[in-house]
C-alpha positions as CSV (number, residue, x, y, z in Angstrom):
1,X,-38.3,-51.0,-289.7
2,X,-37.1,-50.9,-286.1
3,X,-35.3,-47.5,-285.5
4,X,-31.9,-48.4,-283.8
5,X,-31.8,-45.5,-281.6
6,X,-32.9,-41.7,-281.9
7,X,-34.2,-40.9,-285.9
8,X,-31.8,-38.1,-287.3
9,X,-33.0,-34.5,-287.7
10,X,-35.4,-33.8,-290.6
11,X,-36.3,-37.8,-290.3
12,X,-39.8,-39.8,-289.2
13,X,-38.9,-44.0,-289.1
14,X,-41.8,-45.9,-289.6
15,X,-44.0,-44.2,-292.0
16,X,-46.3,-41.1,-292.5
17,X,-48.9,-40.2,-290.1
18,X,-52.1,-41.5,-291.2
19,X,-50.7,-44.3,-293.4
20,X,-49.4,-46.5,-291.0
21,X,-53.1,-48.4,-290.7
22,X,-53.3,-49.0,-294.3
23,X,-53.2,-53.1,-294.7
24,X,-50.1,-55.0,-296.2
25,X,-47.4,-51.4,-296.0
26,X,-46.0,-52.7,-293.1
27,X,-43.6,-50.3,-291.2
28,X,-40.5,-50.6,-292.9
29,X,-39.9,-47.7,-294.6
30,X,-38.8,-44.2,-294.2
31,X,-40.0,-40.9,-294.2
32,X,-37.4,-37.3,-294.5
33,X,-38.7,-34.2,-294.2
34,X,-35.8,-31.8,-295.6
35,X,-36.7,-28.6,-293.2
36,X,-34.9,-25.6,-293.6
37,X,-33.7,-25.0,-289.7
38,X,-32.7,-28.9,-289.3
39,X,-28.9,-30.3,-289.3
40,X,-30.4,-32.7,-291.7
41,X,-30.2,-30.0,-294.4
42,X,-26.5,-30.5,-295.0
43,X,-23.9,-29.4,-297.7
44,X,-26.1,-28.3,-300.6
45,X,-28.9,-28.2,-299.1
46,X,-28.3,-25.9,-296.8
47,X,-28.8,-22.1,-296.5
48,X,-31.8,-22.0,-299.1
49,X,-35.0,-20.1,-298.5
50,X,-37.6,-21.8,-297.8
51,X,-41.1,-20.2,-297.5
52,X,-44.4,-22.4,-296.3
53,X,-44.3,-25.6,-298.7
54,X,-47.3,-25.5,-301.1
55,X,-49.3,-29.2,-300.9
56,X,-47.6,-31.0,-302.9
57,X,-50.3,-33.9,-302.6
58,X,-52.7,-33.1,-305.1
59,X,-55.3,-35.7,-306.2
60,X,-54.1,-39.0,-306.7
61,X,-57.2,-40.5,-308.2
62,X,-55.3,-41.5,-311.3
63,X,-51.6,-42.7,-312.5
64,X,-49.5,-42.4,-315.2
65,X,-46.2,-44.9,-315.4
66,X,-43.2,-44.1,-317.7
67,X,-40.8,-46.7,-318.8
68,X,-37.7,-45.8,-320.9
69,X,-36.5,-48.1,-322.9
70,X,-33.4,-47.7,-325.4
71,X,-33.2,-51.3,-327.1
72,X,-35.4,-53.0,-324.4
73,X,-37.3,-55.3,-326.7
74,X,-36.1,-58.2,-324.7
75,X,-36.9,-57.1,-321.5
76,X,-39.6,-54.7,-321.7
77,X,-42.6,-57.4,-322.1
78,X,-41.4,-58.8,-318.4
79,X,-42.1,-55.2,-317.0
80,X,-45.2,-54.6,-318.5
81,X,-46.0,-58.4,-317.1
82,X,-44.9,-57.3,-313.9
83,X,-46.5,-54.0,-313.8
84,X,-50.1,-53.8,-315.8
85,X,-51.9,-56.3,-313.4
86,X,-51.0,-53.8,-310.6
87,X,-52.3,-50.8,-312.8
88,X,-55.5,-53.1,-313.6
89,X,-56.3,-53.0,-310.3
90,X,-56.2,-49.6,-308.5
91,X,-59.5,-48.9,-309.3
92,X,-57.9,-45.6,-310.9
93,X,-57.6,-44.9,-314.7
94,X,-53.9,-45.1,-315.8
95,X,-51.6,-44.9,-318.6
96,X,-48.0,-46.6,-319.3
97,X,-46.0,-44.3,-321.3
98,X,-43.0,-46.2,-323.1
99,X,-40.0,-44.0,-324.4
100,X,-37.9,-45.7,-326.7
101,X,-34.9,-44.0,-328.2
102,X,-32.9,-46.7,-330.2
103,X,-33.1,-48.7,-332.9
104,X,-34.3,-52.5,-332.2
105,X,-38.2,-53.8,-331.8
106,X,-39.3,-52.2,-328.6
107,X,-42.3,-50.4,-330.2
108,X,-43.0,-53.4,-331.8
109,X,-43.0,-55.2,-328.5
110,X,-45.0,-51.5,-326.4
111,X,-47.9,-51.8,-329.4
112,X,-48.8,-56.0,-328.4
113,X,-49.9,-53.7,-325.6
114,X,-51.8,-50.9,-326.4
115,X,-54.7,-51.9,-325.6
116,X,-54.3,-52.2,-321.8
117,X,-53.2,-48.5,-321.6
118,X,-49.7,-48.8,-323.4
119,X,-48.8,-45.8,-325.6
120,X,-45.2,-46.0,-327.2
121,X,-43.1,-42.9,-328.1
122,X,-40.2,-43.0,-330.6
123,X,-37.5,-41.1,-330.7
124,X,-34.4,-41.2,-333.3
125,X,-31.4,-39.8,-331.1
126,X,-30.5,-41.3,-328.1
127,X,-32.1,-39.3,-325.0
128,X,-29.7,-41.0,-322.1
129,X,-32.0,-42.2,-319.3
130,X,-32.7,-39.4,-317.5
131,X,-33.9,-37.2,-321.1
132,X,-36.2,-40.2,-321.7
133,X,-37.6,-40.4,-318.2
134,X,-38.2,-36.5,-318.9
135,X,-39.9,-37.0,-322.1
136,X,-42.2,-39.8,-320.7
137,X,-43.1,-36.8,-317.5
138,X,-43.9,-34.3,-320.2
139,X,-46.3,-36.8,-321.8
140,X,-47.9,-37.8,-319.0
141,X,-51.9,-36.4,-318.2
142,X,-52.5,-38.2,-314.9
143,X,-52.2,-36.9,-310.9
144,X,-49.4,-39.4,-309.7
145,X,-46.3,-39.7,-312.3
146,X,-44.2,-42.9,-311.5
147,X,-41.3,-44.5,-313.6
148,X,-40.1,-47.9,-313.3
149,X,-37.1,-49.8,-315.1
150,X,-37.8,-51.7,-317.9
151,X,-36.0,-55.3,-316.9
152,X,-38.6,-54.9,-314.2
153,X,-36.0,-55.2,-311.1
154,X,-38.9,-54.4,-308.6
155,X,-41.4,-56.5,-308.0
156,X,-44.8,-55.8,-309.2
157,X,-46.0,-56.1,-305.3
158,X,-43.6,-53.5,-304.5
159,X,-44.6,-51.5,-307.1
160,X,-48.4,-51.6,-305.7
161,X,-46.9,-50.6,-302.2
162,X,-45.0,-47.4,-303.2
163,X,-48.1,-46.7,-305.7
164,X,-50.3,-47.2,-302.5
165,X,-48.2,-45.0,-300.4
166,X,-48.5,-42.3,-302.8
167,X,-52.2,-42.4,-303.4
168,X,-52.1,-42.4,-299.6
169,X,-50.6,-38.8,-299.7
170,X,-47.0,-38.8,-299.7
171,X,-46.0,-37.0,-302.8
172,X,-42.5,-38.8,-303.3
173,X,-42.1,-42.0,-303.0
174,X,-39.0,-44.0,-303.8
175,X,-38.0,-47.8,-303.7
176,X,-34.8,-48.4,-301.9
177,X,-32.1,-51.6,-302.1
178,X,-30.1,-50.3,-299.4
179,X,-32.7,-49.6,-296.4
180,X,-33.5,-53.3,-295.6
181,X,-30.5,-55.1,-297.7
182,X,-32.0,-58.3,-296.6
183,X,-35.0,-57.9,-298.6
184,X,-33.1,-57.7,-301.9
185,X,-33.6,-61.4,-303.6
186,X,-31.3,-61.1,-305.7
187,X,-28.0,-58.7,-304.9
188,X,-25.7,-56.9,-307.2
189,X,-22.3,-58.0,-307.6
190,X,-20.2,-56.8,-304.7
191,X,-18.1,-54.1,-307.3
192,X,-21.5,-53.0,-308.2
193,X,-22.2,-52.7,-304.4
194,X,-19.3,-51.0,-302.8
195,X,-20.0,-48.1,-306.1
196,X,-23.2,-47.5,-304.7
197,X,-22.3,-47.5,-300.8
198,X,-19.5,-45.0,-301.7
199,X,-21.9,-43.0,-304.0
200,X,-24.9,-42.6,-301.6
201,X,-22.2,-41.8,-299.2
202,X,-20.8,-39.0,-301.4
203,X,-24.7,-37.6,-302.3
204,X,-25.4,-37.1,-298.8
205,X,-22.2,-35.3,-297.5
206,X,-22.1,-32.9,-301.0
207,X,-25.4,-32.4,-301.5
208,X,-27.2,-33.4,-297.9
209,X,-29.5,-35.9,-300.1
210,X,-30.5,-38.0,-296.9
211,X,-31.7,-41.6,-299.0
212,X,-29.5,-44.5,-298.7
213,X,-30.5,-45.3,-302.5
214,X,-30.9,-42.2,-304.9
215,X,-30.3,-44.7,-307.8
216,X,-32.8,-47.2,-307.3
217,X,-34.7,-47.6,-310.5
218,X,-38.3,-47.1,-309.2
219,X,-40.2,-43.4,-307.9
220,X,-43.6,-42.1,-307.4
221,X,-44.1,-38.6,-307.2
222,X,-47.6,-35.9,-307.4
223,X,-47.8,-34.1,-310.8
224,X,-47.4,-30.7,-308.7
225,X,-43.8,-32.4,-307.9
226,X,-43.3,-33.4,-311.1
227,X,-44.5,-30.1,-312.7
228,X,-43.1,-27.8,-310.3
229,X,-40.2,-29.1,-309.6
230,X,-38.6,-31.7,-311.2
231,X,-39.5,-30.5,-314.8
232,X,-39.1,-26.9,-314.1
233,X,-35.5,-27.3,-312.5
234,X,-33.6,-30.4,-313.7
235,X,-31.0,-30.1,-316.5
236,X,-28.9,-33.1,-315.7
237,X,-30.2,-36.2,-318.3
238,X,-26.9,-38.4,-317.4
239,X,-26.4,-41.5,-314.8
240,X,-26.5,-38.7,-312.4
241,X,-30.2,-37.7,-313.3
242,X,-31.7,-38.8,-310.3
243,X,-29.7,-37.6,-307.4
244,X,-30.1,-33.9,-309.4
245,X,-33.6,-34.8,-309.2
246,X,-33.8,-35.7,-305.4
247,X,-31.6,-32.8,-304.5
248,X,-34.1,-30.2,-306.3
249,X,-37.0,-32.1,-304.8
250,X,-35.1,-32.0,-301.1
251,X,-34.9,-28.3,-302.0
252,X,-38.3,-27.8,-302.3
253,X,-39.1,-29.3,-298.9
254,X,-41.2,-32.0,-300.5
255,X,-41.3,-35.2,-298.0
256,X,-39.5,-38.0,-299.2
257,X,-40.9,-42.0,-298.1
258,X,-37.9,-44.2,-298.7
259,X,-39.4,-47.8,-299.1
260,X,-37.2,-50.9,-298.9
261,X,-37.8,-53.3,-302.3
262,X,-37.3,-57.1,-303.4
263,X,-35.2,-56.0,-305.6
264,X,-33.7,-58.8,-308.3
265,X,-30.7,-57.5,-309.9
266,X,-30.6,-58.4,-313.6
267,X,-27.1,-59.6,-314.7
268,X,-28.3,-58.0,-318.6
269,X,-27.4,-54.5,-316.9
270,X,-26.9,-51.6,-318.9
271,X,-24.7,-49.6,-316.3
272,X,-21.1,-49.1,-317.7
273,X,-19.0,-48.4,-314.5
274,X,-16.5,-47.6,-316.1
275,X,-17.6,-45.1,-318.1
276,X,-20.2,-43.6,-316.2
277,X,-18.9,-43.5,-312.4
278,X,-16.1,-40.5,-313.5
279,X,-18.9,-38.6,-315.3
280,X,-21.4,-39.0,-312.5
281,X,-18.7,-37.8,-310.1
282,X,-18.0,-34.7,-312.0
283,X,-21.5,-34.0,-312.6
284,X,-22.4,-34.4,-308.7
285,X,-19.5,-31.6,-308.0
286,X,-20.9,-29.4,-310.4
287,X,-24.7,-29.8,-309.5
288,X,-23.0,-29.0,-305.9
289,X,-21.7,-25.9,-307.3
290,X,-23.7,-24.6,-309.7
291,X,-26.6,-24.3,-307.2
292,X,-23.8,-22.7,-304.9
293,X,-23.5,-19.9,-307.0
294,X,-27.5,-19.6,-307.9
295,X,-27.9,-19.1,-304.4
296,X,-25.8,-16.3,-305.0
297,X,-27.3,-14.9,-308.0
298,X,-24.5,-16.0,-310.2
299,X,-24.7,-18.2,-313.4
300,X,-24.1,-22.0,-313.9
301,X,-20.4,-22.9,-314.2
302,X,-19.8,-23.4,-318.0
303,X,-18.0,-26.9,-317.8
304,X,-21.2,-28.5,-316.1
305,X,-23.7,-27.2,-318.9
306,X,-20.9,-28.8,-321.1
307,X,-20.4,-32.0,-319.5
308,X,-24.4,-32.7,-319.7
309,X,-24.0,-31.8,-323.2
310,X,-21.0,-34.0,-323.7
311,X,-22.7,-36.9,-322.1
312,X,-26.3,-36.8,-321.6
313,X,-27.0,-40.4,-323.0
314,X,-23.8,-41.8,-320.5
């Protein structure tokens, strides 16, 4: 990507040192670095401790994938298309961990699979994205821990670049529709695109999240990051699951590589706007505020606990 001008606090265009000569990642993606002293650490982020980062790297000689999948028996076979012949050829062993909480023939369809490193989980209640995505991190036995959609959005070659990145050593790595919009083959509807201009705007001025796509349904991350982090301090299981999840990474001074993605926006979405945009928006105050008062020794406010509880599968 060509930087237009200085790169904000906290921010590296172009790519990680030592990664930029690896063949086919190109330059086009982004690399933040949430430090403690920067103006880049804005609203939430700001004001928290932070000691010397431990390496977050680990040893990415192996990779587990986690797909949720609530009544995906249509789709799922397309990701699993999309996604094993990458796996097959890392030259790394790997897992794909399927999490299906509803009720249709997704198991049937994660079993036709099983034996190119497809294990299916079953769950009777509905987990909400986020709870499944958890689940399928709490399963998983390998060094990197990625998760992908299951109507396979993101091309499979994309897929091998952010993998590639984080064998490479960046312990998060995240696909992006918003850093190189021209890129995306096939765009969401403009209502769909305007909610997610206004939200990425809204994550970076209340919780000083510095992505331009939090939502985008593809990440990479180390199992420290995962372990140490992600599992240890995210509640939030709703629509808003992964902007809680890049604010407590942020937190942690982990670096971030946003990479822009082909992305093909299927028209089969399961994203109610409706329904979910008022929840997310109530959930991003209250992530906003209930780390507020933990930096001040105080408890969670009791209506965010609540409205995870409430809606958790929204």
């Amino acid at each position: 990507m060509n930087d237009k001008g200085p790169s904000p606090p906290g921010m590296d265009f172009g790519g990680p040192p030592g990664l930029s000569g690896h063949p086919g990642l190109g330059s086009a993606y982004r690399v933040w670095v949430p430090l403690v002293d920067s103006p880049a650490r804005s609203g939430a982020l700001r004001g928290y401790d932070q000691r010397a980062p431990p390496d977050w790297n680990g040893s990415p000689d192996s990779i587990s994938l986690v797909i949720p999948a609530y009544n995906e028996g249509e789709r799922l076979e397309k990701s699993l298309k999309e996604y094993l012949p990458v796996l097959e050829t890392l030259g790394i062993p790997y897992e794909v961990i399927v999490i299906s909480d509803g009720s249709d023939f997704t198991p049937e369809v994660a079993r036709r699979y099983q034996a190119r490193g497809v294990r299916c989980y079953t769950y009777s209640q509905k987990l909400g994205r986020g709870g499944a995505i958890l689940e399928g991190f709490r399963k998983s036995r390998f060094e990197l821990i990625a998760f992908a959609d299951a109507d396979g959005s993101v091309p499979g070659t994309d897929f091998r670049r952010l993998v590639r990145l984080a064998m490479g050593g960046m312990p998060a790595v995240v696909a992006s529709r918003r850093l190189e919009p021209k890129m995306v083959a096939v765009p969401e509807p403009p209502l769909r695109r305007s909610v997610g201009f206004v939200w990425a705007t809204l994550v970076k001025l209340v919780l000083g999240v510095q992505l331009e796509d939090s939502q985008c349904g593809m990440k990479v991350f180390s199992k420290s990051v995962v372990r140490d982090v992600i599992l240890r301090r995210l509640t939030v299981t709703n629509r808003t699951f992964e902007v809680a999840m890049m604010f407590h990474v942020a937190r942690a001074g982990v670096p971030v590589c946003e990479v822009p993605v082909r992305y093909v926006h299927d028209f089969d979405s399961r994203m109610p706007i409706a329904k979910a945009v008022p929840v997310m928006f109530l959930t991003l105050m209250g992530v906003s505020l209930a780390n507020l008062l933990e930096s001040r020794g105080l408890p969670p406010p009791k209506f965010l606990v609540g409205l995870n509880s409430r809606f958790a599968s929204v």
